[in-house]
C-alpha positions in Angstrom: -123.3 5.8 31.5 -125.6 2.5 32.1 -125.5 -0.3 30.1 -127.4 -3.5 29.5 -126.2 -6.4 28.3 -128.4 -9.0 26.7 -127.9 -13.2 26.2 -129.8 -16.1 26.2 -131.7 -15.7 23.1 -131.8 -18.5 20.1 -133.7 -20.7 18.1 -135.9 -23.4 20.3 -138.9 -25.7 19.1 -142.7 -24.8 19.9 -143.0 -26.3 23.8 -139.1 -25.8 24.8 -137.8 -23.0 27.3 -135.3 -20.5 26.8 -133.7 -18.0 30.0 -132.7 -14.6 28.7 -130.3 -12.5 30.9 -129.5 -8.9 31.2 -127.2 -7.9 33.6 -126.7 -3.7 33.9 -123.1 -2.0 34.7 -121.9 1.7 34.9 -122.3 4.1 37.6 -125.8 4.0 38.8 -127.4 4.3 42.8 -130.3 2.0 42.2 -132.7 0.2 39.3 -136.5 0.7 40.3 -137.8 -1.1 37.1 -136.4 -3.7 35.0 -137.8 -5.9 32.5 -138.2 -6.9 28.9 -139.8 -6.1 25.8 -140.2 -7.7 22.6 -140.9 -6.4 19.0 -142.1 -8.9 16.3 -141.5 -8.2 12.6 -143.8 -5.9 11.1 -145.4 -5.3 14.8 -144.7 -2.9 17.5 -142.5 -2.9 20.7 -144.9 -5.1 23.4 -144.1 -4.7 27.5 -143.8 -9.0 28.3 -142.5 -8.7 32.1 -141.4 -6.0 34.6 -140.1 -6.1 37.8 -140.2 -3.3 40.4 -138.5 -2.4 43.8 -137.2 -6.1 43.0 -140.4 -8.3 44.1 -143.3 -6.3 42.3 -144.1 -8.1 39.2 -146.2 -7.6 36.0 -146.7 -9.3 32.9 -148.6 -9.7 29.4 -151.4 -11.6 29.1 -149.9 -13.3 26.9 -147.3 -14.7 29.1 -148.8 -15.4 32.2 -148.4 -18.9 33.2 -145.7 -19.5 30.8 -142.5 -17.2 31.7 -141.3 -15.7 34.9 -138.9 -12.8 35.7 -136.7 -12.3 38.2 -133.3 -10.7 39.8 -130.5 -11.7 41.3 -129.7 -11.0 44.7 -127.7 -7.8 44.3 -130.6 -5.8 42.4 -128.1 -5.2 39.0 -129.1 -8.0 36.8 -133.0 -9.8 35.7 -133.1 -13.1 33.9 -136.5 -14.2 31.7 -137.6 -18.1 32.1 -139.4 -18.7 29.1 -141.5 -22.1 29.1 -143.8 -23.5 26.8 -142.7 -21.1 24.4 -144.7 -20.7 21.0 -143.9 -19.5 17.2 -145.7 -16.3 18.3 -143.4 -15.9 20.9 -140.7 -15.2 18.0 -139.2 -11.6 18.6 -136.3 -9.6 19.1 -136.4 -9.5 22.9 -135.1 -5.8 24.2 -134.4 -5.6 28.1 -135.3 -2.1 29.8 -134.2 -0.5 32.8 -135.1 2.5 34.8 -133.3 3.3 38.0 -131.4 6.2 39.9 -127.6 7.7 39.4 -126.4 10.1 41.6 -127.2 13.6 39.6 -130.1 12.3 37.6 -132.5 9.4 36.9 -132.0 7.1 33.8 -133.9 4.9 31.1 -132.0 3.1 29.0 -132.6 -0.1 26.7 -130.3 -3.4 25.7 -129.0 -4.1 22.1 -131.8 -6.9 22.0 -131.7 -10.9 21.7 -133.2 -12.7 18.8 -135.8 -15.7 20.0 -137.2 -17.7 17.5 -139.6 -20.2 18.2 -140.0 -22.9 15.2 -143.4 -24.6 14.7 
């Protein structure tokens, strides 16, 4: 079973910064894509960042310029930097990961982080 495990979230000002985490554990060989999603109320789930094979990243239109994703050194965990961030930024932010175990692939998703971004 893989997990993810969310933090970082809370409640900034329009213009601050905010760095979400989510660090993966359980028995897995490898993650090929990992990254994070958000879901407004009332709106649907939006892709914000990926990362794959480590190095390859893509992003929302939206967020270009303002956040950057990344991993740590060891391939299990990716962190969000959030600058400049804005009141429409303000969703429950789910991270999502997509890798290898030893008898099957996997897919699976974080309990989410609430950021809220006040005007």
């Amino acid at each position: 079973q893989v997990q993810l495990v969310e933090s970082g979230g809370g409640l900034v000002q329009s213009g601050g910064s905010l760095r979400l985490s989510c660090a993966a554990s359980g028995r897995f060989s490898s993650i090929n894509t990992i990254g994070w999603y958000r879901q407004a109320p009332g709106k649907q789930r939006e892709l914000v960042a990926t990362i794959t094979s480590g190095v390859n990243t893509n992003y929302a239109d939206s967020v270009k310029g303002r956040f950057t994703i990344s991993m740590d050194k060891n391939r299990i965990a990716v962190y969000l930097q959030m600058n400049s961030l804005k009141p429409e930024d303000t969703a429950v932010y789910y991270c999502n990961a997509e890798g290898r175990r030893v008898v099957a692939d996997f897919a699976v998703w974080g309990q989410g982080t609430l950021v809220t971004v006040s005007s």
